[in-house]
Backbone bond lengths (Angstrom), bond angles and torsions (degrees), N, CA, C in turn:
res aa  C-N    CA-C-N  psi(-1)  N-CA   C-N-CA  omega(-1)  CA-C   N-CA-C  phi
1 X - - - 1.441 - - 1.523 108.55 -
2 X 1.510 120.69 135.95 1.353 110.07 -175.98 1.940 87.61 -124.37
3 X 0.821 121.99 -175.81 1.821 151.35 -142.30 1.243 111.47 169.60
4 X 1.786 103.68 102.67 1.319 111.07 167.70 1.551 118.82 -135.80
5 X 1.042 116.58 156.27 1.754 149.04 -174.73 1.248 103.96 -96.51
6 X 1.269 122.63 114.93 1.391 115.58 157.35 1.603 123.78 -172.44
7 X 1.442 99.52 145.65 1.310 106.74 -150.74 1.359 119.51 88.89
8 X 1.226 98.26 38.01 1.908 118.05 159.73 1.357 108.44 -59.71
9 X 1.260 134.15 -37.39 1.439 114.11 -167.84 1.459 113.01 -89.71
10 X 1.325 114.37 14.80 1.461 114.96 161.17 1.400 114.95 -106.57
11 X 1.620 102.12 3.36 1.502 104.94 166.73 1.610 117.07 -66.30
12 X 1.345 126.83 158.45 1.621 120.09 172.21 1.842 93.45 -110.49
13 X 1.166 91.96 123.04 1.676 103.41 173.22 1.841 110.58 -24.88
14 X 1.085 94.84 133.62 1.459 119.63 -177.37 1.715 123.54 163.17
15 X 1.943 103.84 -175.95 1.352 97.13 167.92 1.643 103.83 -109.62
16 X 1.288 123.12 141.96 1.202 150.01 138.44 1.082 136.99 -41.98
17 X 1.426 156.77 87.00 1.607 138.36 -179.56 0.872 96.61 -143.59
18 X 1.682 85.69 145.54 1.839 102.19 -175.21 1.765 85.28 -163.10
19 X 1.358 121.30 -172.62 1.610 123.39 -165.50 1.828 88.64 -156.99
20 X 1.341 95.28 166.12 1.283 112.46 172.13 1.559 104.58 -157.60
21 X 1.653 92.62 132.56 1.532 107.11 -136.40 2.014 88.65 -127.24
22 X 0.899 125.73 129.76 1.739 146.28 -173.56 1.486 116.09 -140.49
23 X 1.275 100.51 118.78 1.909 129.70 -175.15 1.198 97.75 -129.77
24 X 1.393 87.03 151.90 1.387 111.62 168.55 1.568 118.10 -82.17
25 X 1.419 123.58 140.77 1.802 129.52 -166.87 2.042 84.57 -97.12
26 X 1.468 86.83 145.15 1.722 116.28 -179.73 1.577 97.19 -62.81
27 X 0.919 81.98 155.57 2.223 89.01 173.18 1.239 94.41 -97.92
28 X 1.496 123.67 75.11 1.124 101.92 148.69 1.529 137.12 -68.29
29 X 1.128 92.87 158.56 2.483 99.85 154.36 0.996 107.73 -45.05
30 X 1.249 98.30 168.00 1.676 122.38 167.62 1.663 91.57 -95.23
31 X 1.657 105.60 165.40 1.267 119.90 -154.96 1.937 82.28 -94.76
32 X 1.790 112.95 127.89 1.061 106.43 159.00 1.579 84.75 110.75
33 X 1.528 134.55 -39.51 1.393 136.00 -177.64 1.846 99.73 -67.50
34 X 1.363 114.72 135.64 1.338 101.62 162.70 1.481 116.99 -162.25
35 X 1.684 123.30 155.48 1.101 114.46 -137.56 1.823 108.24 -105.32
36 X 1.902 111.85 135.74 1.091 87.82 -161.12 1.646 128.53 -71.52
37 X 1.269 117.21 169.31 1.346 111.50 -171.41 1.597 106.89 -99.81
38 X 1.378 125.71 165.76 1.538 108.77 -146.86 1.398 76.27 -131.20
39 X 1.238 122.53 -72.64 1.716 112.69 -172.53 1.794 112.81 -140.40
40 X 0.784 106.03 121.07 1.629 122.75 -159.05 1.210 100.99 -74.81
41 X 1.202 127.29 -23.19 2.190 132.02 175.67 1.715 94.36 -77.82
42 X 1.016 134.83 18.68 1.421 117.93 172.39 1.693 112.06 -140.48
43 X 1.353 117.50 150.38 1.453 111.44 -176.87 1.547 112.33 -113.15
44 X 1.185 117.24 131.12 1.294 118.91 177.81 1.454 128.82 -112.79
45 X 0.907 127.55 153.24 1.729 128.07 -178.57 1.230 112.46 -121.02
46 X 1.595 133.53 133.87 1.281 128.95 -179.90 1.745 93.54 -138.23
47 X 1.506 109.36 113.18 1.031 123.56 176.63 1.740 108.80 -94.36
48 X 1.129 119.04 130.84 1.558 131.06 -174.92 0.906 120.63 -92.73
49 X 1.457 171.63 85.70 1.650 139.97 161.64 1.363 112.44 -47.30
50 X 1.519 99.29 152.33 1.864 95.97 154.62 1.586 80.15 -139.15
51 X 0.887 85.40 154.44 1.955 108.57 -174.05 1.471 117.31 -121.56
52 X 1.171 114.02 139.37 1.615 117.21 -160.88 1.595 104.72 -140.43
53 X 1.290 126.17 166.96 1.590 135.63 141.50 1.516 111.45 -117.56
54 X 0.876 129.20 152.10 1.671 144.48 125.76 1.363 130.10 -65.11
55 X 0.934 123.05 135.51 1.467 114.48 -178.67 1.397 93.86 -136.71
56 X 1.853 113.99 119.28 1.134 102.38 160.79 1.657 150.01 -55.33
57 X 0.872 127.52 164.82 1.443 122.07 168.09 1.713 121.27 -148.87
58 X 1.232 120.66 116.36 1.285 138.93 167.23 1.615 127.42 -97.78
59 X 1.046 134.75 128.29 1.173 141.41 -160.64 1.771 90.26 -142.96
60 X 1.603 100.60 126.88 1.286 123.98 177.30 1.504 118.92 -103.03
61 X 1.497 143.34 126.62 1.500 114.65 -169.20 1.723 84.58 -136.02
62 X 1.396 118.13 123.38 1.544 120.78 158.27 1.432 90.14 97.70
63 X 1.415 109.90 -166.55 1.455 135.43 -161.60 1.649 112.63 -105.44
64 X 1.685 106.60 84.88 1.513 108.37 -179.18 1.618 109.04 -109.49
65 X 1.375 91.62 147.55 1.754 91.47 162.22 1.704 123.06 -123.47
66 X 1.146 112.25 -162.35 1.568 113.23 -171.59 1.548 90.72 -168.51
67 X 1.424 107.65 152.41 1.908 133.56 177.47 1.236 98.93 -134.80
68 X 1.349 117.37 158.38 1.392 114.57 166.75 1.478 106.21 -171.15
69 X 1.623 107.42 126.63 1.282 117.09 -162.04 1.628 92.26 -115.99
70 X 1.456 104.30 163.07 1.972 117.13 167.01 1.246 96.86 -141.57
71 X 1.498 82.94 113.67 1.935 101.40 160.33 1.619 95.74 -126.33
72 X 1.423 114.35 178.96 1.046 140.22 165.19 1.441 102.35 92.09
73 X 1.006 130.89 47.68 1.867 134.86 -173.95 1.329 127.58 -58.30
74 X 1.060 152.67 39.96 1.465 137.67 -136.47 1.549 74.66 -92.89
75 X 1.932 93.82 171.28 1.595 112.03 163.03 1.747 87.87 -140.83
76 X 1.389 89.12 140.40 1.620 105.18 169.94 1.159 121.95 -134.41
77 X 1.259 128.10 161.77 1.222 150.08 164.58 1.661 141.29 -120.45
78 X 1.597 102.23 104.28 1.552 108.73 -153.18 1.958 88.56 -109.63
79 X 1.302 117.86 100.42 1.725 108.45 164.46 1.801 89.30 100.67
80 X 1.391 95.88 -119.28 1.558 99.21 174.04 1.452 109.00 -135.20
81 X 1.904 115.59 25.23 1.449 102.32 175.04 1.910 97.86 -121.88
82 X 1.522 87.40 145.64 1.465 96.32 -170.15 1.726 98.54 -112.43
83 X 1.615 99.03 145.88 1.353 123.32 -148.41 1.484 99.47 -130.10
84 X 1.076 123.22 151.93 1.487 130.71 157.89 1.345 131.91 -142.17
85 X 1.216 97.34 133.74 1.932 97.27 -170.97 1.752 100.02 -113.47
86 X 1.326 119.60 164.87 1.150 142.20 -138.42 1.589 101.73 -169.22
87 X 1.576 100.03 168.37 2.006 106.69 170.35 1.397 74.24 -166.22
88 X 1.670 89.89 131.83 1.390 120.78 161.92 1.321 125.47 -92.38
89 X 0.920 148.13 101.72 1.623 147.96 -164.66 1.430 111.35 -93.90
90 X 1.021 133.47 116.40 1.319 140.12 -172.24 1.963 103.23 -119.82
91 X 1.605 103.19 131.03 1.344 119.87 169.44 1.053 106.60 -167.77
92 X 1.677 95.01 132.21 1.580 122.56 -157.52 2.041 100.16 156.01
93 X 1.433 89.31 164.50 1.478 106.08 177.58 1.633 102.53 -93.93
94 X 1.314 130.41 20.86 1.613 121.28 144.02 1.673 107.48 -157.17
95 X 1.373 83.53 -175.93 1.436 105.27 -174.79 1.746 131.02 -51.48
96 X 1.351 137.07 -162.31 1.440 109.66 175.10 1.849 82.55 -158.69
97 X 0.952 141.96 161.91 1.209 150.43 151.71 1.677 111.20 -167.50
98 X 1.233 97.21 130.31 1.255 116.92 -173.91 1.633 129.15 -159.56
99 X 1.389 132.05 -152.54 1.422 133.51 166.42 1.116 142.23 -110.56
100 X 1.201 151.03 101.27 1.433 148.46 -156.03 1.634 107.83 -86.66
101 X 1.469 105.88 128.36 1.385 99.23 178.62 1.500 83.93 -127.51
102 X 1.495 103.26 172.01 1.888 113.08 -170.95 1.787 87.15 -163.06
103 X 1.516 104.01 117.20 1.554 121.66 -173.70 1.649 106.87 -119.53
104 X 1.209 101.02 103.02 2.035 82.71 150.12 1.420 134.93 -82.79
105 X 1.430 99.08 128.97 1.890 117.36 175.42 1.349 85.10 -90.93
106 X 1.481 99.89 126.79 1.954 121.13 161.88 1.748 101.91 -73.93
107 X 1.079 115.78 -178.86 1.616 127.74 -172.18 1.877 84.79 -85.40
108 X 1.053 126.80 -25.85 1.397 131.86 -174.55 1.404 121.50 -83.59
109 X 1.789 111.90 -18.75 1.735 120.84 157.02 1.550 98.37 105.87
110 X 1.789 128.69 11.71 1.205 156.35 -166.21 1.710 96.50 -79.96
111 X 1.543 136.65 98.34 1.605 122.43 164.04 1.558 116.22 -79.75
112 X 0.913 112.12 131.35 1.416 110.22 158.82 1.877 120.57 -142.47
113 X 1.370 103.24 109.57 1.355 132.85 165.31 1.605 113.07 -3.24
114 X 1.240 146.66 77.49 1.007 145.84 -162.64 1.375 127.92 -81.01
115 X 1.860 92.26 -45.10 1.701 109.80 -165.36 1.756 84.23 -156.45
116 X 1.427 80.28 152.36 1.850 104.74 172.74 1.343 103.97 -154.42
117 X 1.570 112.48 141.31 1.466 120.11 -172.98 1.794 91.34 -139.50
118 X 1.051 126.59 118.04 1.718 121.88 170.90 1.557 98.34 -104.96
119 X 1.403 99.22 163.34 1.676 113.44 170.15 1.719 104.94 75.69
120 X 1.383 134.39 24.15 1.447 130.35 -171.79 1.913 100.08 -85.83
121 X 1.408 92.92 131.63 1.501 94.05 172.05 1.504 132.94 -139.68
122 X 0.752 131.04 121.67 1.981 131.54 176.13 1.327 103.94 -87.04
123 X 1.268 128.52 89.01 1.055 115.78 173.75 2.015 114.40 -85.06
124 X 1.031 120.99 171.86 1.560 127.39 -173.49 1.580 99.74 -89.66
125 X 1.209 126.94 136.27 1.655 112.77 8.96 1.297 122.69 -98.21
126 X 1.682 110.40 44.73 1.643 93.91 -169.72 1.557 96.95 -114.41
127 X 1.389 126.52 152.86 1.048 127.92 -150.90 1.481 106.18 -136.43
128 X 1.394 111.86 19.94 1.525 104.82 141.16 2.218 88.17 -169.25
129 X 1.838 95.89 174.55 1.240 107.23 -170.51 1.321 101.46 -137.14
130 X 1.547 130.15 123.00 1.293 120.79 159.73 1.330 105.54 -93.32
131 X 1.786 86.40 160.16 1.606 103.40 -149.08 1.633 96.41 -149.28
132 X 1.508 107.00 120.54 1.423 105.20 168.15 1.505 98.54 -123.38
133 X 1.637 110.14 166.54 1.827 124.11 -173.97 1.790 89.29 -155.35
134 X 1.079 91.95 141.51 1.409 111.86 152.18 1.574 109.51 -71.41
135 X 1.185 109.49 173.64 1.365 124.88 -156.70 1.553 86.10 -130.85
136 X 0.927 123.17 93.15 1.911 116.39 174.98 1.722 124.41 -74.07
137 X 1.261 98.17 -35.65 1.485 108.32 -177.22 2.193 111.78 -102.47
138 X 1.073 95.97 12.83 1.561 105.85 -163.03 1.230 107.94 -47.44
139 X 2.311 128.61 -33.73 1.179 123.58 -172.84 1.327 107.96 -76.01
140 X 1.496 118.70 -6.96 1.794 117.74 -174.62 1.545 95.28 -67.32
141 X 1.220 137.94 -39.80 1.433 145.73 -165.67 1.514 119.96 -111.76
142 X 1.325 104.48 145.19 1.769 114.34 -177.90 1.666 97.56 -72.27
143 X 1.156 131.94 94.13 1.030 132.66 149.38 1.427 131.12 -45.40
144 X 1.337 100.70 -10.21 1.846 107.69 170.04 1.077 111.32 -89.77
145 X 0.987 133.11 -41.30 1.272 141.96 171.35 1.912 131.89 -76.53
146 X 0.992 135.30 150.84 1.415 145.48 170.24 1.468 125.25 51.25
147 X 1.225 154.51 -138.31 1.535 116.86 -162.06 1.838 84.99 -147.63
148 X 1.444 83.78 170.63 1.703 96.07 171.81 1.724 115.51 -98.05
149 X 1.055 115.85 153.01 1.199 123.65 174.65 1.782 114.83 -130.06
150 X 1.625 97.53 114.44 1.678 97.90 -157.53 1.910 93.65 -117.57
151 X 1.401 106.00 138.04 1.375 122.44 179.28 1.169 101.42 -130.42
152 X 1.643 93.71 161.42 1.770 117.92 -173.26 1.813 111.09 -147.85
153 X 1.536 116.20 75.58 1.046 93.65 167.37 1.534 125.83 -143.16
154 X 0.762 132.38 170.98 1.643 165.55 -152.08 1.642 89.21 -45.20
155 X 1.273 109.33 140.78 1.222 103.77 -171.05 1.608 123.24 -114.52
156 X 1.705 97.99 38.91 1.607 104.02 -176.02 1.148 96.31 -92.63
157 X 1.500 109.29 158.65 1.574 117.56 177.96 1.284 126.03 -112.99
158 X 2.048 97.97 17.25 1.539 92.13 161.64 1.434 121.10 -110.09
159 X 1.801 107.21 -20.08 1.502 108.48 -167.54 2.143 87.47 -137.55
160 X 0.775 99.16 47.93 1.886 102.99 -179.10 1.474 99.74 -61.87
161 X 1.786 99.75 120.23 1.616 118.92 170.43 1.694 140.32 -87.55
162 X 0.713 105.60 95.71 1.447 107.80 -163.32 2.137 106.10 -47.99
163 X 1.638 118.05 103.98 1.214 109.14 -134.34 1.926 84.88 -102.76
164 X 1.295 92.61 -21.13 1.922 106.57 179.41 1.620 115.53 -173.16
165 X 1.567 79.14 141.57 1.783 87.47 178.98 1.503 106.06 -135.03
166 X 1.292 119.93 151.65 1.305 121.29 161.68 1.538 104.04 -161.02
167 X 1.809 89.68 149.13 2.013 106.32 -177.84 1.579 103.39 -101.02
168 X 1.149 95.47 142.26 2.028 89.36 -167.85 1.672 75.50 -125.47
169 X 1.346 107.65 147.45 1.462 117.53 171.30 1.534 121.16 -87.70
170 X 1.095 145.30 136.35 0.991 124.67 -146.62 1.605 99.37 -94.06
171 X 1.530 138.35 148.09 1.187 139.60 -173.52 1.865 107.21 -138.13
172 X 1.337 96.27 73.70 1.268 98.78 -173.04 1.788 120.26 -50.96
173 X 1.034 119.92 -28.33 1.222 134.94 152.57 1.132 122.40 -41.38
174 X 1.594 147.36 -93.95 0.931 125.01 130.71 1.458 130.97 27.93
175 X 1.460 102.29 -81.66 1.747 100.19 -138.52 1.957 82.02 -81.85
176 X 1.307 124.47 13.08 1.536 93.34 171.66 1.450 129.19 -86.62
């Protein structure tokens, strides 16, 4: 299968998205084949799948950029697992997808890896994303104590951009 673009330069700079989406076709009969019936006093149901993917697609044309800030930090606690929500703000002429990492610094300058979210995205035209994660590793660290350190970046694995960061202090008060 090939997929082609063309006649980009009558494009006007921007982002593009669209998907191309592939299922599987029913087995049907042949027209005129038909299947026998066994007893007509009873009702039956035959539920089918057909199964598909999407695959996105983005197309970039000209010279765009994107920023992206996180405010709004809360940390919570639902039972005994602690969670944190966030809003990503995105501005720029495209999209942003990337990885969220969330670290605790001890009062002693100690990180430890808390939460990881891969595949996060704002796509255009929306111009910010709330975002909550569990906290997986939260009992390794004093959560009462010392601040979070939250990142956002790009999720290539040869030249990965660090796209936003911010240190939220921790306010144990608050965040219960």
């Amino acid at each position: 299968m090939k997929v082609q673009l063309s006649r980009t330069e009558q494009l006007p700079a921007g982002e593009y998205r669209s998907h191309i989406y592939f299922r599987a076709e029913r087995d049907d009969k042949p027209l005129g084949e038909f299947e026998a019936r066994v007893d007509s006093g009873s009702i039956s149901v035959s539920i089918i799948p057909i199964f598909g993917i999407t695959i996105p697609i983005i197309v970039r044309i000209g010279e765009l950029n994107a920023e992206v800030a996180i405010t709004d930090v809360k940390i919570m606690k639902h039972d005994s697992i602690y969670s944190t929500s966030m809003v990503l703000n995105r501005k720029g002429t495209k999209s942003v997808y990337g990885d969220v990492k969330v670290e605790h610094v001890s009062d002693a300058g100690i990180k430890t890896t808390i939460g990881r979210a891969n595949g996060v995205s704002v796509y255009t035209p929306n111009a910010k994303r709330n975002f909550e994660m569990k906290l997986k590793d939260a009992d390794k660290v004093d959560l009462k104590k010392g601040k979070l350190l939250i990142s956002y970046n790009s999720d290539s694995d040869v030249n990965p951009v660090k796209m936003a960061e911010v240190e939220v202090l921790i306010d144990y008060e608050a965040s219960r």
